[in-house]
N, CA, C and O atoms as a GROMACS GRO file, in nm:
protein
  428
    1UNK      N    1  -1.466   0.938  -4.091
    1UNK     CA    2  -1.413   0.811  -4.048
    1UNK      C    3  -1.523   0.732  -3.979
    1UNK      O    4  -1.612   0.761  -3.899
    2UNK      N    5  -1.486   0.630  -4.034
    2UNK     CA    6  -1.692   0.572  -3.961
    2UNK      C    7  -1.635   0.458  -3.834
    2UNK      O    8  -1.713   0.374  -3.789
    3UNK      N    9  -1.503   0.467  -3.788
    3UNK     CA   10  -1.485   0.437  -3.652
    3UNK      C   11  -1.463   0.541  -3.567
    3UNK      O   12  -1.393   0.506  -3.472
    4UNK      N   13  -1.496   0.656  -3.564
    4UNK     CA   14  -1.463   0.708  -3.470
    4UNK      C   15  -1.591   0.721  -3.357
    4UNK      O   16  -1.710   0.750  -3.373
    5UNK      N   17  -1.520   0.690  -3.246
    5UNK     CA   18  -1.667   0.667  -3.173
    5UNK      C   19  -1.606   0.780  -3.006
    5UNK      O   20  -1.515   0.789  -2.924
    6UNK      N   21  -1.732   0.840  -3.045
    6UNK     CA   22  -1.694   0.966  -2.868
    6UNK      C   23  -1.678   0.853  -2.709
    6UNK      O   24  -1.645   0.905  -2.602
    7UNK      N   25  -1.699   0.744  -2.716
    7UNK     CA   26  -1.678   0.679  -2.596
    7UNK      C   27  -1.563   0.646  -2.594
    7UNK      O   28  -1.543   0.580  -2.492
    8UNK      N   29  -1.462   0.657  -2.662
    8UNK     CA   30  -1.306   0.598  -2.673
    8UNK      C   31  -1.267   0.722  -2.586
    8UNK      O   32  -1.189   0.698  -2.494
    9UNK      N   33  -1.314   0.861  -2.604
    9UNK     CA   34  -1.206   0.957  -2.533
    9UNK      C   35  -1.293   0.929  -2.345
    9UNK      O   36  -1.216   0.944  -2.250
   10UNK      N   37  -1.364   0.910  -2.328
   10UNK     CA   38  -1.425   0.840  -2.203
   10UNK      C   39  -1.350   0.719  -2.149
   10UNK      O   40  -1.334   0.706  -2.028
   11UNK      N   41  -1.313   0.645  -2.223
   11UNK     CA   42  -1.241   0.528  -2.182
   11UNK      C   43  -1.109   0.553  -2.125
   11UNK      O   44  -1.057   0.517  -2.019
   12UNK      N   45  -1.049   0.653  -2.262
   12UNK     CA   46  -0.911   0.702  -2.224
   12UNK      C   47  -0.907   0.744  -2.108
   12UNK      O   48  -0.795   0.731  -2.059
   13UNK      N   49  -1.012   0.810  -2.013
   13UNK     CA   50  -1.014   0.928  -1.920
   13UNK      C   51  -1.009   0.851  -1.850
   13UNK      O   52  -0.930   0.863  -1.757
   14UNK      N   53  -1.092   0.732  -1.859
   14UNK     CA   54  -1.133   0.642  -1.705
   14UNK      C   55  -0.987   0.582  -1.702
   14UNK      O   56  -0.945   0.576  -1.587
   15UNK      N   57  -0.914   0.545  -1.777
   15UNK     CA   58  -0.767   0.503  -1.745
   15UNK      C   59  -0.705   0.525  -1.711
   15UNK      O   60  -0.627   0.459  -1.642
   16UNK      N   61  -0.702   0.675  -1.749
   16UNK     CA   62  -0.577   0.771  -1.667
   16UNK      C   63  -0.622   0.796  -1.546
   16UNK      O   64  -0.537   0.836  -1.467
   17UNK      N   65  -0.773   0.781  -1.489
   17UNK     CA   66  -0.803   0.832  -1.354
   17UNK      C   67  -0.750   0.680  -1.266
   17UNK      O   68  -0.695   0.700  -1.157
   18UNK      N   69  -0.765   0.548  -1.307
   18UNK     CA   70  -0.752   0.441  -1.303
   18UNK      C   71  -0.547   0.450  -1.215
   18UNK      O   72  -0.496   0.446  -1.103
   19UNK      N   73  -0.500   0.464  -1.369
   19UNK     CA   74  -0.368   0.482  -1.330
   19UNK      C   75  -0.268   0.644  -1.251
   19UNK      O   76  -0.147   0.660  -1.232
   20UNK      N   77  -0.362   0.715  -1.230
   20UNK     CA   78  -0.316   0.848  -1.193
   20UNK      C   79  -0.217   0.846  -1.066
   20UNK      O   80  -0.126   0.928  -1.075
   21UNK      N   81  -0.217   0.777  -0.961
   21UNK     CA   82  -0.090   0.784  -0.843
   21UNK      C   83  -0.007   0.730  -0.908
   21UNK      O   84   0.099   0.792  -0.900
   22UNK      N   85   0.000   0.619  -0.988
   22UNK     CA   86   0.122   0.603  -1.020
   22UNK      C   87   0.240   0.664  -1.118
   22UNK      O   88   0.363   0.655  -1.128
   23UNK      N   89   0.100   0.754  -1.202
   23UNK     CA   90   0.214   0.843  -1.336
   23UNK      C   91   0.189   0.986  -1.206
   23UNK      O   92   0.251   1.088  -1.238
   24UNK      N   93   0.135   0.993  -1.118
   24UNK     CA   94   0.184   1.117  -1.020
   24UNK      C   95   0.299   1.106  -0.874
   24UNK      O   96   0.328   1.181  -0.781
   25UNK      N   97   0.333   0.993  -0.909
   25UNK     CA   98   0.406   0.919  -0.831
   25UNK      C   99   0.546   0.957  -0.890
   25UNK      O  100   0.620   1.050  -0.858
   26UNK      N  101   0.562   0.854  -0.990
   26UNK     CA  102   0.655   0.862  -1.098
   26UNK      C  103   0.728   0.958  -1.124
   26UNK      O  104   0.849   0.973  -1.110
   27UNK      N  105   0.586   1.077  -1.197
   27UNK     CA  106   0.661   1.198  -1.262
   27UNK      C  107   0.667   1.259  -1.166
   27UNK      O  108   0.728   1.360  -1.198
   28UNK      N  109   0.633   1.266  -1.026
   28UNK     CA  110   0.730   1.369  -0.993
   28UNK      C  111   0.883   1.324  -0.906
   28UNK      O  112   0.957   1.405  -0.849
   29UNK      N  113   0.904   1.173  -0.914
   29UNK     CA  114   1.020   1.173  -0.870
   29UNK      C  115   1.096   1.185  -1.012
   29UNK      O  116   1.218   1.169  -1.027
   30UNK      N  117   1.042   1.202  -1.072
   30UNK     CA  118   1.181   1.223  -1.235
   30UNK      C  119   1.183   1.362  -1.232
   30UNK      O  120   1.275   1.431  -1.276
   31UNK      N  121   1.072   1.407  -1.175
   31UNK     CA  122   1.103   1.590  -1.188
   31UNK      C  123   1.232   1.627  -1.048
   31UNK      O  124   1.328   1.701  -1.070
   32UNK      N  125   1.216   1.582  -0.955
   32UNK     CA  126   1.291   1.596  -0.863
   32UNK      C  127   1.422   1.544  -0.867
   32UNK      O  128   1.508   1.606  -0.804
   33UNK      N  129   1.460   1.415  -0.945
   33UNK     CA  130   1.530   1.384  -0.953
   33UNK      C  131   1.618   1.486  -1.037
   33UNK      O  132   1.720   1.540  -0.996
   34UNK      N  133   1.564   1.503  -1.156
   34UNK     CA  134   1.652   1.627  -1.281
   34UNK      C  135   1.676   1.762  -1.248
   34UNK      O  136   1.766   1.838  -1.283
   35UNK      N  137   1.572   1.779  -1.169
   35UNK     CA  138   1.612   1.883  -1.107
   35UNK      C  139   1.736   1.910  -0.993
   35UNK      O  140   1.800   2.014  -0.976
   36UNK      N  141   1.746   1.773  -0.918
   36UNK     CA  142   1.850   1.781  -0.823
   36UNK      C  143   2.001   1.711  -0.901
   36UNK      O  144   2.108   1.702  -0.840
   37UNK      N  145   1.982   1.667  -1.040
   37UNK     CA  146   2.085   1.636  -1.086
   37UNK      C  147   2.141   1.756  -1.160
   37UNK      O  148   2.261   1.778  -1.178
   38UNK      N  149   2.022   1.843  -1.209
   38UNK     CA  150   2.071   1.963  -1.269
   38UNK      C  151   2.166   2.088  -1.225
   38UNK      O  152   2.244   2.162  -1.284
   39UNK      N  153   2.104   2.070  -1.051
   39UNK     CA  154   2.149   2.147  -1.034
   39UNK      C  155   2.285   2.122  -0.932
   39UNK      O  156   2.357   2.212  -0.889
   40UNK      N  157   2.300   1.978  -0.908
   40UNK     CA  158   2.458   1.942  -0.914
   40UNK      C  159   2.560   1.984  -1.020
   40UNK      O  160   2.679   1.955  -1.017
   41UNK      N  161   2.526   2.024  -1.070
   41UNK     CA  162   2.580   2.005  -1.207
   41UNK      C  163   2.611   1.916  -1.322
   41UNK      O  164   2.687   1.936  -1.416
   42UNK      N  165   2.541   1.820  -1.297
   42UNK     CA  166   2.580   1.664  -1.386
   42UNK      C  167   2.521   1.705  -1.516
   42UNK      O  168   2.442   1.796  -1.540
   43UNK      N  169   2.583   1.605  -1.603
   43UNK     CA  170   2.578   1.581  -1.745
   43UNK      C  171   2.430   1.599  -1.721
   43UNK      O  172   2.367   1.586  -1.617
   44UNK      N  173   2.363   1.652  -1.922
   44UNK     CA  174   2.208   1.628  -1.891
   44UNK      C  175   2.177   1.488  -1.933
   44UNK      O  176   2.070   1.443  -1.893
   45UNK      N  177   2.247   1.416  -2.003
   45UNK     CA  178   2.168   1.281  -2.050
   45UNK      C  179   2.208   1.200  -1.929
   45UNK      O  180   2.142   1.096  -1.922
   46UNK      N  181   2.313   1.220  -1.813
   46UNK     CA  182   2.332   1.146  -1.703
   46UNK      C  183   2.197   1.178  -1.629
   46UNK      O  184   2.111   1.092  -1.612
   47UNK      N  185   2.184   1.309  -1.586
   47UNK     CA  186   2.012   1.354  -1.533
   47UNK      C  187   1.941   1.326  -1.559
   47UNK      O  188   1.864   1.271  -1.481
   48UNK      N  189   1.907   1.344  -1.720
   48UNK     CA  190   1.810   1.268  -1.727
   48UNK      C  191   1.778   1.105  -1.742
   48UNK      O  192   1.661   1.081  -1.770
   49UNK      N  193   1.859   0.999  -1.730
   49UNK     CA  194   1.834   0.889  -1.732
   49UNK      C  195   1.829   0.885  -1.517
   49UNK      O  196   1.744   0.830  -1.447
   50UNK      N  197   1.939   0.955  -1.476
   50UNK     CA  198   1.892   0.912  -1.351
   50UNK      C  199   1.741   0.946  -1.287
   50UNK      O  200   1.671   0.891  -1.202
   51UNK      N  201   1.732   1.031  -1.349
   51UNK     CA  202   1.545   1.121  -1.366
   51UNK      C  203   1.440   0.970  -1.403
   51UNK      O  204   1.349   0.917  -1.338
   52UNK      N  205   1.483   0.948  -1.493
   52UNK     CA  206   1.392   0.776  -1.512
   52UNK      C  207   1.447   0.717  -1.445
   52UNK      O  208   1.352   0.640  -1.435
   53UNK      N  209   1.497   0.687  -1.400
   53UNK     CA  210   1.555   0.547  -1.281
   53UNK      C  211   1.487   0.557  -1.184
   53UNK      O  212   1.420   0.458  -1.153
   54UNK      N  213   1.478   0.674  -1.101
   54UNK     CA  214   1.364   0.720  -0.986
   54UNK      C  215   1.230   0.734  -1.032
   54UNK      O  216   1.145   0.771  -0.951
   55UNK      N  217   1.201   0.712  -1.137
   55UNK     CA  218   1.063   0.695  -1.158
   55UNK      C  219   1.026   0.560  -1.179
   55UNK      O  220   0.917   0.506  -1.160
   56UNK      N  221   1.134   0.511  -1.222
   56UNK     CA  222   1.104   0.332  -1.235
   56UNK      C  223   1.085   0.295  -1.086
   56UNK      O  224   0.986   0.240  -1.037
   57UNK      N  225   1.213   0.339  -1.016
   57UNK     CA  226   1.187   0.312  -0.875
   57UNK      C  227   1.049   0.292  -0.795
   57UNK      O  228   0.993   0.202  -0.733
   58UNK      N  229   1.025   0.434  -0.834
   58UNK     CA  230   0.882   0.478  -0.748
   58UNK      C  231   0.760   0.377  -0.824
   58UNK      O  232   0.670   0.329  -0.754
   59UNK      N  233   0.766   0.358  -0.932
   59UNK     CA  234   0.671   0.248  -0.966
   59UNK      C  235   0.694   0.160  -0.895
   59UNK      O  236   0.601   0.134  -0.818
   60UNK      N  237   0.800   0.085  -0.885
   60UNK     CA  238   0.814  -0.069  -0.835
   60UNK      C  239   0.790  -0.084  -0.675
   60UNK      O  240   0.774  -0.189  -0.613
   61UNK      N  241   0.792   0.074  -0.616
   61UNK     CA  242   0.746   0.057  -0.509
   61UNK      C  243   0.610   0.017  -0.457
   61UNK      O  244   0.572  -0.033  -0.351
   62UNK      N  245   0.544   0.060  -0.578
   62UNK     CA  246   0.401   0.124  -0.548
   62UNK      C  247   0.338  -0.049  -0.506
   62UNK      O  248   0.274  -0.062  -0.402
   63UNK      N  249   0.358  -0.145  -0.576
   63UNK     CA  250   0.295  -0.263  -0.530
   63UNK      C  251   0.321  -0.315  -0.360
   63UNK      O  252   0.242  -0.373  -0.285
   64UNK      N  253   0.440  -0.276  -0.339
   64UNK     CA  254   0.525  -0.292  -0.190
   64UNK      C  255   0.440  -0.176  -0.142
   64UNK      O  256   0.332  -0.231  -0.121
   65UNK      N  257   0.431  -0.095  -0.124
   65UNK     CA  258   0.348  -0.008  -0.038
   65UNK      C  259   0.199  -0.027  -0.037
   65UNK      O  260   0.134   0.026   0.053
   66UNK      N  261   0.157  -0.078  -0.105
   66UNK     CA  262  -0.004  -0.200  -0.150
   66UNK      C  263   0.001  -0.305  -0.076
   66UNK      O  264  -0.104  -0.366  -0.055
   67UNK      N  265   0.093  -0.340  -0.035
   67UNK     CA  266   0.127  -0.467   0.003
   67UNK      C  267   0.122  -0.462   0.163
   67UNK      O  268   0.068  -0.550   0.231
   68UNK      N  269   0.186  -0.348   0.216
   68UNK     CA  270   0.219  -0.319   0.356
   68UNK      C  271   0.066  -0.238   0.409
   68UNK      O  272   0.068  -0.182   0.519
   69UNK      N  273  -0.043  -0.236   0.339
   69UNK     CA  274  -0.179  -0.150   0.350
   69UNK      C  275  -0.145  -0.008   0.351
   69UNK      O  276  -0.238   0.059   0.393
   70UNK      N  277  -0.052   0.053   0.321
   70UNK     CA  278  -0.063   0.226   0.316
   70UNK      C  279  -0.123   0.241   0.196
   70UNK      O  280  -0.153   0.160   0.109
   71UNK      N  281  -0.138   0.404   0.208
   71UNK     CA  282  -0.257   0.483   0.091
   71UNK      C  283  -0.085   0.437  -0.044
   71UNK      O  284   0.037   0.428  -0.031
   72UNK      N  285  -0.184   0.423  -0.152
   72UNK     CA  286  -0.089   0.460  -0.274
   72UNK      C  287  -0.012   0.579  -0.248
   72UNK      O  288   0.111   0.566  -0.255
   73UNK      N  289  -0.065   0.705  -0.215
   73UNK     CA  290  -0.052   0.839  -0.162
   73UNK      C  291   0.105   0.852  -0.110
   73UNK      O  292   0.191   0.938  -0.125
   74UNK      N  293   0.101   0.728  -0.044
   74UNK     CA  294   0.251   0.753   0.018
   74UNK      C  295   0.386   0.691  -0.087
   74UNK      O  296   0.502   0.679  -0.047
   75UNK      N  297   0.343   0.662  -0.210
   75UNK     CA  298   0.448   0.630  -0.317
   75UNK      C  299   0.465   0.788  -0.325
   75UNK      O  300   0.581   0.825  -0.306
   76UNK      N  301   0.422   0.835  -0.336
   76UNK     CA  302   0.473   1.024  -0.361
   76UNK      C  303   0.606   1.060  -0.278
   76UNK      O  304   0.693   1.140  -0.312
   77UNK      N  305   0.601   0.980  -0.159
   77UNK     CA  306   0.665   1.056  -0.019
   77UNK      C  307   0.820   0.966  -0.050
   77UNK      O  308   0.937   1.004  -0.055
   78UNK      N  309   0.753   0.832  -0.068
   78UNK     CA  310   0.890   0.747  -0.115
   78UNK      C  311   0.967   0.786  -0.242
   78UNK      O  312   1.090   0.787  -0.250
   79UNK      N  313   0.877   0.821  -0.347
   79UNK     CA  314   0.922   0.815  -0.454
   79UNK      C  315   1.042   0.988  -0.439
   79UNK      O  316   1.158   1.005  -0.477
   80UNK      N  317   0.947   1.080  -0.372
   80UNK     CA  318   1.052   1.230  -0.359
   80UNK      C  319   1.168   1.183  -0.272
   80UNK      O  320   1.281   1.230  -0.273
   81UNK      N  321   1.129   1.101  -0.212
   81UNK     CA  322   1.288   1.065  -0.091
   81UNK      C  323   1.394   0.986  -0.219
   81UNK      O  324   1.507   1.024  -0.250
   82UNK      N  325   1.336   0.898  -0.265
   82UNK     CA  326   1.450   0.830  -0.365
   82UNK      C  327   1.487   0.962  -0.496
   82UNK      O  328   1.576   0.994  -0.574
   83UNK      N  329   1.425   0.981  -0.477
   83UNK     CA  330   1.458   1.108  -0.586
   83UNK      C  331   1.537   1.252  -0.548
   83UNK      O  332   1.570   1.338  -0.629
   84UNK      N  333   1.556   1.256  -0.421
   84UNK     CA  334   1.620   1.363  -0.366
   84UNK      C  335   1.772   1.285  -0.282
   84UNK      O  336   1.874   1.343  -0.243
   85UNK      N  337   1.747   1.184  -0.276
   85UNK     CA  338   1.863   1.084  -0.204
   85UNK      C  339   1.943   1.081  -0.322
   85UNK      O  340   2.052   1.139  -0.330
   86UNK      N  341   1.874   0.993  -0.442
   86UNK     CA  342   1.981   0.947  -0.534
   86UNK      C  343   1.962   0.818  -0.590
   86UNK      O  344   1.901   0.734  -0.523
   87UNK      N  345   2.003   0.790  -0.696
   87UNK     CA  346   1.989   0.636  -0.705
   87UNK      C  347   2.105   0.612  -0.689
   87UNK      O  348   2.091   0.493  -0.716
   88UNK      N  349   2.218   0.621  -0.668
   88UNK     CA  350   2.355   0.583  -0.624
   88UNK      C  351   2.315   0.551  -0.447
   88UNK      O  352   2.343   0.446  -0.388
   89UNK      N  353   2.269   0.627  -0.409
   89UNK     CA  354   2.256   0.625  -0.233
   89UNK      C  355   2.146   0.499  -0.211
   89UNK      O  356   2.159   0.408  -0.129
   90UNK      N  357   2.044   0.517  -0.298
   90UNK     CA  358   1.973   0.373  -0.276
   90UNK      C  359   2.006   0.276  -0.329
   90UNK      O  360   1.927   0.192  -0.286
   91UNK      N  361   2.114   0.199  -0.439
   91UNK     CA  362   2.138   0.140  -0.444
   91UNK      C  363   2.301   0.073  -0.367
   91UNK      O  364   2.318  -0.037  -0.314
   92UNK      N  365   2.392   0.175  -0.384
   92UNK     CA  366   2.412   0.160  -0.200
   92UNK      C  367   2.390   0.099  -0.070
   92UNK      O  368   2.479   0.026  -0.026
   93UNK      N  369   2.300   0.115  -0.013
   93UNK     CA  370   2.247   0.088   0.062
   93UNK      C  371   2.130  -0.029   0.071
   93UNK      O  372   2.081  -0.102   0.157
   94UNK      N  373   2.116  -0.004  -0.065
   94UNK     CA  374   2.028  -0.183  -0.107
   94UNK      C  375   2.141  -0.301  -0.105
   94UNK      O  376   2.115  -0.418  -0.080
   95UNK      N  377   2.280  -0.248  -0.139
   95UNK     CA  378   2.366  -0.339  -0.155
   95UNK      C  379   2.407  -0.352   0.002
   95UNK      O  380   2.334  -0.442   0.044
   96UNK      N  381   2.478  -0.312   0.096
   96UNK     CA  382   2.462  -0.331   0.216
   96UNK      C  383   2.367  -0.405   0.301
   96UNK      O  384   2.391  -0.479   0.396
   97UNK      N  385   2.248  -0.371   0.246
   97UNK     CA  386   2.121  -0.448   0.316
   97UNK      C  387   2.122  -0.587   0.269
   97UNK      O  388   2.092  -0.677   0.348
   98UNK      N  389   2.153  -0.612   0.155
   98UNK     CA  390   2.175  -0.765   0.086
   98UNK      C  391   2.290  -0.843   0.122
   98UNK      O  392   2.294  -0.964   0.104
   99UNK      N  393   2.417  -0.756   0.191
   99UNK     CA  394   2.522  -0.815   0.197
   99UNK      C  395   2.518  -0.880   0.351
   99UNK      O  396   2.571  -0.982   0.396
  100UNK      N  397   2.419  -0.764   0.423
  100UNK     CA  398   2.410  -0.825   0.596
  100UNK      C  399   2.287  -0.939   0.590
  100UNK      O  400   2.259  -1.008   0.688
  101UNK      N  401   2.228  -0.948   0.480
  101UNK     CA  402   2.139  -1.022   0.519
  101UNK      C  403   2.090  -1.160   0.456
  101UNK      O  404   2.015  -1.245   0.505
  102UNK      N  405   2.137  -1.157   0.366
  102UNK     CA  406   2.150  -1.272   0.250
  102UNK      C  407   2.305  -1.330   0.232
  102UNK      O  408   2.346  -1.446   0.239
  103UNK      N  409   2.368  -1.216   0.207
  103UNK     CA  410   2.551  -1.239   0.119
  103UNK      C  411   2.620  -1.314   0.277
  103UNK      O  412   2.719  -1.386   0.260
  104UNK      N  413   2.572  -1.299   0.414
  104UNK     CA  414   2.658  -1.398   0.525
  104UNK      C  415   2.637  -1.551   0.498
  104UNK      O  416   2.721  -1.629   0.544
  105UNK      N  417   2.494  -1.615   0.403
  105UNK     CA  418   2.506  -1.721   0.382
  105UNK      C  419   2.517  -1.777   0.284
  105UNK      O  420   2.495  -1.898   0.273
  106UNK      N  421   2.555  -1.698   0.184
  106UNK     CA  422   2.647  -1.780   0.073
  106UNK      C  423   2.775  -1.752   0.050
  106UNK      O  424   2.821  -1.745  -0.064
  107UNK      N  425   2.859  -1.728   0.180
  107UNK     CA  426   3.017  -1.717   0.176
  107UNK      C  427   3.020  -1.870   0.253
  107UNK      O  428   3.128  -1.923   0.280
   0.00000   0.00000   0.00000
């Protein structure tokens, strides 16, 4: 194949080192998450989508914790708390937080 060129698997590497807290962020709140849905006993395709939901989570944190100057490092700590809480419990409680703080001035 006369494109194959050995600096592409170099590139690949520098990317993943590039993006690494955040797919170590991620995957392990989807591991924690399936694991703590598993062993509730819940459905597995319920587990596992709530397993991605906490990993979406923990991404969307990661710019908010960039934002506030902590290490990326600490999306790990957030991302296992949302992942051992629940996404029912954080969204919950996101809804409460919106209702005391926004929802008093548009009634």
């Amino acid at each position: 194949m006369p494109n194959k060129d050995p600096n592409n698997w170099h590139a690949l590497m520098d990317f993943v080192l590039s993006v690494w807290p955040q797919i170590y962020a991620a995957g392990l709140a989807m591991l924690i998450a399936l694991v703590r849905a598993i062993h509730a006993g819940g459905r597995p395709m319920k587990s596992f989508l709530e397993a991605v939901l906490c990993g979406f989570l923990t991404l969307s944190l990661m710019p908010l914790i960039e934002y506030f100057g902590f290490s990326q490092n600490m999306a790990v700590a957030a991302g296992a708390a949302i992942a051992f809480l629940g996404v029912e419990w954080v969204r919950e409680r996101l809804d409460a937080l919106y209702e005391k703080i926004i929802g008093r001035w548009l009634k």
